[in-house]
N, C-alpha and C positions, 0 to 999 in steps of 0.2 A: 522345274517343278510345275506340275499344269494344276489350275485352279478348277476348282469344281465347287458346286453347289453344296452347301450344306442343308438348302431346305428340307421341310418335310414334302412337300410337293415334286423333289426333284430327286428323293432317294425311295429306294426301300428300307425295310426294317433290318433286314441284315447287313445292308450299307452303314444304317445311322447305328448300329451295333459295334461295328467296325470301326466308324468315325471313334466314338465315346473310346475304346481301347485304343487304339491309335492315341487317342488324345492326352486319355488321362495317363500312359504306360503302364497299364494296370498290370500286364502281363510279366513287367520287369522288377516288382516288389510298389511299394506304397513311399517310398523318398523323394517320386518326383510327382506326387498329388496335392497330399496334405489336404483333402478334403477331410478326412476322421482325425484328423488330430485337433485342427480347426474348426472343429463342430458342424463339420458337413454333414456328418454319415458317412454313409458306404455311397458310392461314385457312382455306382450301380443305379442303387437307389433313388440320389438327385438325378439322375438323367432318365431315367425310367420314361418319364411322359412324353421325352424326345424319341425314344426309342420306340416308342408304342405310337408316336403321330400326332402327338397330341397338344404338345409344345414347343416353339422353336427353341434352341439351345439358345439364343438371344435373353427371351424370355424366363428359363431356368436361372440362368448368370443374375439378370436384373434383381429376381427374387432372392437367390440365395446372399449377395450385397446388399440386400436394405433386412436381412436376416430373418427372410419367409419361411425360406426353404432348408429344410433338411431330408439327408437319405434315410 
């Protein structure tokens, strides 16, 4: 498995799109998320600022655990 950058400086938006589904499995149902059952929101939603540039996924996680962030 090769490791790659998840920055925002070292993707584009369709990469960190990519990433986020990749991630979350969002394409394989909501069982292996648990962000909207948990009071995330939608998955989408919390990761938005990542996908748009604007925030590292580092920085989303931080927030959404001291319970900043919601989708």
């Amino acid at each position: 498995m090769e490791f790659r950058s998840l920055l925002i400086k070292d993707t584009t938006k369709e990469e960190r799109e990519e990433i986020i589904r990749q991630s979350l499995s969002c394409e394989g149902g909501c069982e292996n998320c648990s962000s909207c059952w948990l009071g995330g929101g939608s998955p989408w939603g919390m990761y938005q600022d990542y996908i748009d540039g604007k925030k590292e996924i580092a920085e989303i996680n931080m927030a959404y655990h001291r319970g900043i962030v919601r989708g």
